[in-house]
Steps between C-alpha positions, in 0.01 A plus 500: 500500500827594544762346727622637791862646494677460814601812677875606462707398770453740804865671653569361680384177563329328767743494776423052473628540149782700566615277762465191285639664195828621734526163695806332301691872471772551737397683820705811458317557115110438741623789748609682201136456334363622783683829570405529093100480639569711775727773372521461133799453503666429194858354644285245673312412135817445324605257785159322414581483132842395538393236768239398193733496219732297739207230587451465119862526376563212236853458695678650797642819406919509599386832706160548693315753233475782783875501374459515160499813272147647388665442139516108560286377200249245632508244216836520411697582827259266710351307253170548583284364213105572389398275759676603768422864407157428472500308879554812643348708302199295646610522871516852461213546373286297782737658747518868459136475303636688156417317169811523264459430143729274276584825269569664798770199649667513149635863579654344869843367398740642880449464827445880542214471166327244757532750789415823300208325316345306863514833655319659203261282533411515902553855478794552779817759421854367431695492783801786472 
């Protein structure tokens, strides 16, 4: 008998989860997540993942990230080790209902690798 696999996450979530998920992210990145639902738009996703990197930031950055250059390195501008990496690798995943693969986070080194790579991934355009 074989065991049961569980079913890959459904996009997106149950609106519960989403809400519990969202609940400690600043209400301006919660609007932004749902214009993403609503519109697709992919402005309003990068607010989300910024607001994300932000909540799991090993330290304050001197400049909120929205700030930042897409070339800011994660590890070695921000300092963002495996572990943080990896926490929101897993909030994204939950949240947006993608899995992401550790061969696929060793390729994501900038802020605009994150951006280019999540919107790969949930299928929306780059913003022009």
């Amino acid at each position: 008998m074989k065991p049961h696999a569980s079913p890959p996450p459904a996009f997106p979530p149950p609106v519960s989860d989403r809400e519990e998920r969202l609940r400690h992210l600043p209400a301006d990145a919660r609007a932004a997540f749902g214009r993403f639902l609503a519109e697709g738009d992919p402005v309003a996703l990068d607010s989300v993942l910024l607001a994300i990197l932000a909540d799991f930031a090993p330290h304050a950055p001197a400049q909120p990230l929205a700030l930042l250059p897409g070339s800011t390195q994660l590890a070695h501008d921000l300092g963002y080790d495996s572990l943080a990496l990896t926490e929101v690798v897993f909030f994204a995943e939950d949240l947006l209902g993608i899995t992401i693969t550790n061969e696929e986070m060793i390729q994501v080194r900038t802020l605009d690798d994150l951006r280019g790579f999540i919107h790969r991934k949930v299928g929306v355009r780059a913003a022009r």
